[in-house]
N, C-alpha and C positions, 0 to 999 in steps of 0.2 A: 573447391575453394574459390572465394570469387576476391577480386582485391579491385575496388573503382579506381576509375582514372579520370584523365579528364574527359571534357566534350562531349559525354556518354559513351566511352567506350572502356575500358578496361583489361584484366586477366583473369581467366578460369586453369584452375589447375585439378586435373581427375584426380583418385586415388590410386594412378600408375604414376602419380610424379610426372606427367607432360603436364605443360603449361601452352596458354594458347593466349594471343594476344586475342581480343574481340572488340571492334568499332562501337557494336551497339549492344552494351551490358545488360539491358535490360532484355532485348529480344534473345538472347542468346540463353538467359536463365529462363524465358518464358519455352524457351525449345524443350531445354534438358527436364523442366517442372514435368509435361507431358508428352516425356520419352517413353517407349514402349517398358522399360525395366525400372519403370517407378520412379517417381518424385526421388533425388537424394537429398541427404543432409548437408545441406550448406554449410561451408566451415570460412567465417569471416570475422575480422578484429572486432566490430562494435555496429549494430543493429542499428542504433541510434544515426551511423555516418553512410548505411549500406539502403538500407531498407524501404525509408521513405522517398527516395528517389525513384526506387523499384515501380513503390505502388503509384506513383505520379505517374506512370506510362500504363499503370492495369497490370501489373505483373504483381500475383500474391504468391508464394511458396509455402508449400508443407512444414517443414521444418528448418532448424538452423543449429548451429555449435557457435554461444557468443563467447567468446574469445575473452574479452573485456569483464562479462559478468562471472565465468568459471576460473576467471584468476582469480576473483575478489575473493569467491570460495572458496579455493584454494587457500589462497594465503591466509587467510582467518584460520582454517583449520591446522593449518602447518604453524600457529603462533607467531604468526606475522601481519596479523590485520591493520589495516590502513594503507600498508605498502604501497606506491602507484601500480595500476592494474591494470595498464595500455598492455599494448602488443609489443610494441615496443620496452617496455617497460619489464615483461616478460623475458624477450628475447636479450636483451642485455644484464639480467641477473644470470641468465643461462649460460654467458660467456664469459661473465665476471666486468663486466664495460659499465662504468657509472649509470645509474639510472634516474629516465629521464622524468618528471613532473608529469602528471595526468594532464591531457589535453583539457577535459572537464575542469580539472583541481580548481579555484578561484585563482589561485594562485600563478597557475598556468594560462590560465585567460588573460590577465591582467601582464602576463610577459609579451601576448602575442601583438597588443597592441603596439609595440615597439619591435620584437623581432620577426626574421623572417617565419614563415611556416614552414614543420619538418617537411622533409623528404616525403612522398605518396612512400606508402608501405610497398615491398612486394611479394610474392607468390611463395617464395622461397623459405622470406622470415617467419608467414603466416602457416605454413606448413611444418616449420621444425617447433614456431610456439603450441601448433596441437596437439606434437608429437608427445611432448613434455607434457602438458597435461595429463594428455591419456596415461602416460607413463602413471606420474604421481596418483592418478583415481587409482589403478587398478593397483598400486601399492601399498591402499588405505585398508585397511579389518574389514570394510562393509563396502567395500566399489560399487554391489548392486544397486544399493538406496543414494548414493552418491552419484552415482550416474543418473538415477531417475532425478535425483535435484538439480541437477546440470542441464536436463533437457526439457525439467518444466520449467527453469530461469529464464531459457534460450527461448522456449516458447511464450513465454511472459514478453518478454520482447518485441516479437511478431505482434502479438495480439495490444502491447500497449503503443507499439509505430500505427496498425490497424486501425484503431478506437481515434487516436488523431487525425487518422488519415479520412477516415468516414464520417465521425464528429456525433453526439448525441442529437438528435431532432429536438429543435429550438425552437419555438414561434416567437420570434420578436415582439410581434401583434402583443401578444401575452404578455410579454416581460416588461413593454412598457407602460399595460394598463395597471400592472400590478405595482411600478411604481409610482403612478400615478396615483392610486390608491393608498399607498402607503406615506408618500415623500409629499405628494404635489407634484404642480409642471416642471418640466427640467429646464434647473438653472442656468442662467449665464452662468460661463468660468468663474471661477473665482467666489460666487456667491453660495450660500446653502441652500439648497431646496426649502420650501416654505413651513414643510411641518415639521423637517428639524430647525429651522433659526426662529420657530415657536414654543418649541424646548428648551433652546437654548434661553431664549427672554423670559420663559419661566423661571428659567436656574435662577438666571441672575436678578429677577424681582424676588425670589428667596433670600438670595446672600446682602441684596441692597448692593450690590456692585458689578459691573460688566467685568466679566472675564472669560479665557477661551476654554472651554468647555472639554478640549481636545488637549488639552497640557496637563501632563500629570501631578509637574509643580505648581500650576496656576490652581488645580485640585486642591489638594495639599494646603497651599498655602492661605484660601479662600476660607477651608474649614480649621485652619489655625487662626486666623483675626474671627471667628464664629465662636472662638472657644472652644473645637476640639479636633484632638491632635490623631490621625490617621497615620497608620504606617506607609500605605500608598493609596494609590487610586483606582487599584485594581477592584472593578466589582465585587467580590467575595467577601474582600475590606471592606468596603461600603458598607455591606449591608448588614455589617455589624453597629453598623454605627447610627443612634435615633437621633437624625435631625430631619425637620420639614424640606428641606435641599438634595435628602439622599433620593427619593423615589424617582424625582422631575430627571435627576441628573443620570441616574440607572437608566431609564426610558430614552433618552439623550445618546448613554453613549452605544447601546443596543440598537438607534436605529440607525446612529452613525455608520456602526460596524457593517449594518446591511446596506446604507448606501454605499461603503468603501469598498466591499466584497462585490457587491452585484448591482451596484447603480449604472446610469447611464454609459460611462466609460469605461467598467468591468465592460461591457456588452460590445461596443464599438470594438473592442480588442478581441475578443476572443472568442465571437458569433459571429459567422460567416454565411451567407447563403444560407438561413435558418438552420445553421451548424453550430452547435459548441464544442468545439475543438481542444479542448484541452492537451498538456502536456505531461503527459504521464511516468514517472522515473520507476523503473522497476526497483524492487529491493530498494527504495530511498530509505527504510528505516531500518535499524538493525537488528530488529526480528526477521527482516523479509517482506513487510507488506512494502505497498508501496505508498510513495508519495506524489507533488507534484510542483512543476519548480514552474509552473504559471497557469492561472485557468481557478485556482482552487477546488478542482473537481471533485475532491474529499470531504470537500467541506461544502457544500451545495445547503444553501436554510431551506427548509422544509418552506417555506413560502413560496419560494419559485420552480416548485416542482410543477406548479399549474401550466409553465412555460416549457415542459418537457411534454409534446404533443405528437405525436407519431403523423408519419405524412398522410396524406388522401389513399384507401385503401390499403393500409398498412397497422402493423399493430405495435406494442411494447411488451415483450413478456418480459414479466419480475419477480424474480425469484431470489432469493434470499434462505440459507443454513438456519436453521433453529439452534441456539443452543451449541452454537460451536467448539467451543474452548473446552466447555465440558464433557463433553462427547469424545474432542480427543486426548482428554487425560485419561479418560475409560477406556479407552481404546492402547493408550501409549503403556498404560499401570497394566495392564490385564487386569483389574480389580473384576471379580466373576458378581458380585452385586451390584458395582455400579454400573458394570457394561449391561447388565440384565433390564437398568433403568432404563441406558440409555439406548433399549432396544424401540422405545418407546418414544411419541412424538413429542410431549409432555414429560420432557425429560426430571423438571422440578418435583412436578404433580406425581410421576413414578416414586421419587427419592420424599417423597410427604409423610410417609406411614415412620420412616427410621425419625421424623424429628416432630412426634407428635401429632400426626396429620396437618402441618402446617407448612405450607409449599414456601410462603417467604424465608420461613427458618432453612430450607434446605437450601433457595439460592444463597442466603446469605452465608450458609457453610463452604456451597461450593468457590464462592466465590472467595470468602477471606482465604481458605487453603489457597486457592494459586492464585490470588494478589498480597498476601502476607497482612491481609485484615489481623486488627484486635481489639477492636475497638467495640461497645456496647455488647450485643449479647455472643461476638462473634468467638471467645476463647471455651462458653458452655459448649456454642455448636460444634467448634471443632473439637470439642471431647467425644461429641457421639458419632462425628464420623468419622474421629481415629480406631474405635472402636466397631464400626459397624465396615468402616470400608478402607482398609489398614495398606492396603498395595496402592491404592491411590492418594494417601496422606502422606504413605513413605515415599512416594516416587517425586511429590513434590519438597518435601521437605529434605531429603537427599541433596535434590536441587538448589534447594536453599542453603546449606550447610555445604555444597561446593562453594557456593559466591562468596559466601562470610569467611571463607578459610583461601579468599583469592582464586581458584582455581576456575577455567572455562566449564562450561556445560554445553550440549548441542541438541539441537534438534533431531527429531525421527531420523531426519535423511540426512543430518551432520552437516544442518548451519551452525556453524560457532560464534559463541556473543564473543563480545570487545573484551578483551584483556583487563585489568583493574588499572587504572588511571596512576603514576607516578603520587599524582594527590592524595588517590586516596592510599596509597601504602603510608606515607606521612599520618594520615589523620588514623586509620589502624593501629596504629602504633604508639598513637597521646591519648590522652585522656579522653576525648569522643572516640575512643576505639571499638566500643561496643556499638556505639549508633552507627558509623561508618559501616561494617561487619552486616547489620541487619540489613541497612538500603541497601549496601550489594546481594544479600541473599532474597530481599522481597524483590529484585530484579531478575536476578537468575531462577528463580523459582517461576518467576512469569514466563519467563525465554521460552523456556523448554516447552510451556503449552501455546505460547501466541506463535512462536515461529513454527509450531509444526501446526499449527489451524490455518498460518499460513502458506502454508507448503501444502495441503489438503486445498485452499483455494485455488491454488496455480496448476494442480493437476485438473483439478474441476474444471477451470476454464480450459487449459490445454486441449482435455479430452473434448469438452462440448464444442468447440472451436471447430474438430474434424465433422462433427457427428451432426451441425448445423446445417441445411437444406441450403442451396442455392438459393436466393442472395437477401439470405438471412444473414445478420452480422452482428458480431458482439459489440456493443458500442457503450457501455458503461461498465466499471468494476469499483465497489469501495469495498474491502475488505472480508466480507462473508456476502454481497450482495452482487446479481450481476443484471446486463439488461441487453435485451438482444432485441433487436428491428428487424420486421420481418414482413411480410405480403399478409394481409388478414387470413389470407385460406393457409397459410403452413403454420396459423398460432398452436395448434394442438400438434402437429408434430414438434414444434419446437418445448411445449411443454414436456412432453416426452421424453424429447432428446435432454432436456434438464433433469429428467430425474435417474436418467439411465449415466448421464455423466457423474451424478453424484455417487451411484452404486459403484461405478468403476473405478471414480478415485480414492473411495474407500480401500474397495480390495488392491489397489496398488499399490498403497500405504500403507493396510494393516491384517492384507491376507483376510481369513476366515474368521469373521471377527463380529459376535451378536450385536457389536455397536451399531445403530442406525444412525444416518448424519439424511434427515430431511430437509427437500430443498423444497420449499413451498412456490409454484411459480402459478401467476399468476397473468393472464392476457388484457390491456387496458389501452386505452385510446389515449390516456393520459397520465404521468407517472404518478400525479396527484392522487389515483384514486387507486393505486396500488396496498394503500395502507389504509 
């Protein structure tokens, strides 16, 4: 167990219960990493406050027990989610002692500016909070697959402190021709680059009046003196609407959004030494995938992929799941037809023959089942694949019919979604009680497939993470996709080890199982041409 201190030194405590003071906390875990009886598993409150100090001295670890992320699991699945989910937080439900606000919480942020900061944790507290843990898993119907979600979390961890720690390969060079290309030269403060305040003088030679362009009520209010009345400003609205003002204004606020995201001052911040460093939150959403609370690394526009350039003698491999979500409702239903499809790479083009040799009709089916589609042709298709693939229509719609009747649902490896809302038991119960009912079940019906495709991604990186050649590194992840850096001569092992990670997180998650989950990787010099 490791608990930090100050000045770099801190506490290590074995699993005989001694505790050791140690000066220098980093050298001390780089000792035990390569002890003769194998890497242990670290057991520490929160990755986020342990980790990245580690790797600022070159100390990386095998594994971990995050402390902070397997309360969260816990308490979700115990009917208690949101709880605060420190160690602390922990340790004083365990005594019955008030508990304390997440250090994280906003809430908690915003107290520290004025109060002092708690107590360093120690060795003691973090040891009886594990103890309770492990208690509680091995008390649960399924520990097995519980504990595998608890130490792909914990490794989610490692590898999203890593990805910041290493940073995506950036060429600056790149990312300011491209907006040069796009915007113009970079403005003085305050002003807009020249080919958005050339959009903008368009808008307003449209409406016959200067206004800001960036106000939703200046929106609004511009196309009510025009004669017509929008509900907002939000694009989608827009483009319901035929005036000669909507196109310039669309184009407008489309390039805005790319200079806000990734213009000059995105870059100053968050590009370091041809690094893009982003800040990765594990499980930020409550599927499990993750989010990013700076950097927007999730949302990256395909236009600046040109500035993701691998170093001098080095490469990018890019590999990316086909077909994910459906693959593991095949795998999660046992459906013995659909797995049969999705033994196949082509998992639409398989399922083509059941919906008239028509492969859009099949994604459209598989897709309204587990997003609660019904819209246009989507209530025919789902007639023929209740009929043709009946274990995987029922296992979602099961899912659905828990949400709408209030109740949780979890995932393969027993993440639990959010409770129903105070709100919506109200609105259940009035007259929108049927609409209320459906959006919980087109939610909970998705849960059960996005959070275990998530939970299939976190093994995937896990595994491949060990199975990576020296000093290849994983340095991108969005959701089914990953991207690893590496020395040009280990591209083809590291392709390798992509597809051999994907067999294995297969069989971790679903045993002997004909579903295929292909990971297409790909070696390029540039993530641009990945696609």
């Amino acid at each position: 167990m490791v608990v930090p201190g100050n000045d770099g030194g801190g506490a290590l405590r074995s699993e005989g219960g001694e505790t050791s003071a140690v000066p220098d906390l980093a050298a001390a875990v780089r000792e035990r990493e390569a002890g003769s009886g194998g890497p242990p598993r670290w057991v520490w409150a929160d990755t986020r406050e342990v980790y990245p100090a580690l790797l600022g001295r070159g100390v990386r670890i095998s594994r971990c027990h995050d402390l902070v992320l397997t309360e969260g699991l816990l308490l979700a699945r115990e009917g208690r989610y949101g709880e605060p989910r420190s160690a602390r937080a922990a340790h004083a439900r365990l005594h019955g002692l008030p508990v304390p606000e997440d250090h994280h919480a906003p809430e908690a942020r915003q107290a520290t500016l004025f109060d002092e900061e708690p107590p360093p944790l120690d060795a003691e507290l973090v040891a009886e909070v594990h103890a309770d843990q492990l208690r509680r898993i091995e008390a649960l119907p399924d520990p097995h697959r519980f504990r595998l979600l608890v130490a792909a979390e914990s490794a989610g961890a490692l590898i999203a402190a890593e990805m910041g720690h290493d940073g995506m390969p950036w060429r600056r060079s790149e990312h300011d021709a491209l907006l040069l290309e796009m915007l113009g030269p970079r403005p003085v403060p305050g002003l807009r680059p020249v080919k958005l305040q050339a959009l903008a003088d368009q808008v307003a030679a449209v409406f016959g009046t200067s206004f800001n362009p960036d106000s939703s009520q200046q929106i609004i209010k511009v196309f009510k003196a025009a004669g017509v009345t929008v509900s907002s400003a939000r694009a989608h609205e827009l483009r319901k609407v035929e005036h000669p003002g909507v196109a310039p204004l669309l184009a407008y606020k489309e390039l805005a959004r790319f200079h806000s995201f990734h213009g000059w001052a995105w870059a100053d911040q968050w590009v370091r030494d041809d690094r893009f460093r982003p800040e990765f939150v594990v499980a930020g959403v409550v599927t499990g995938r993750w989010a990013t609370s700076g950097g927007g690394a999730l949302q990256i526009h395909k236009a600046m992929r040109r500035a993701v350039v691998a170093d001098d003698g080095w490469t990018l491999v890019v590999a990316d799941a086909a077909q994910l979500e459906p693959r593991v409702l095949a795998a999660m239903a046992g459906d013995g037809g659909l797995a049969r499809a999705a033994g196949q790479i082509d998992l639409y083009q398989a399922l083509a023959q059941a919906f008239g040799g028509e492969r859009d009709h099949a994604k459209i089916a598989m897709l309204s089942a587990m997003y609660g589609g019904t819209s246009g042709d989507a209530p025919k298709l789902l007639a023929v694949m209740r009929q043709r693939f009946p274990e995987a229509y029922r296992f979602v719609e099961d899912a659905a019919r828990a949400g709408e009747e209030g109740k949780l649902v979890r995932s393969w490896l027993g993440r639990t979604c959010p409770p129903p809302s105070a709100r919506w038991r109200e609105l259940v119960s009035g007259p929108e009680g049927g609409r209320a009912a459906r959006d919980r079940g087109r939610f909970t019906r998705n849960f059960v497939v996005q959070a275990t495709a998530a939970e299939w991604a976190l093994v995937l990186m896990a595994v491949l993470r060990g199975l990576l050649p020296d000093p290849a590194r994983l340095v991108f992840f969005q959701h089914d996709e990953v991207m690893v850096h590496c020395p040009a001569e280990l591209a083809d092992e590291v392709v390798a080890a992509v597809g051999r990670a994907a067999e294995q997180a297969t069989r971790l998650l679903f045993g002997a199982t004909p579903v295929r989950f292909p990971m297409q990787a790909v070696a390029v010099r540039c993530y641009a041409d990945a696609k």
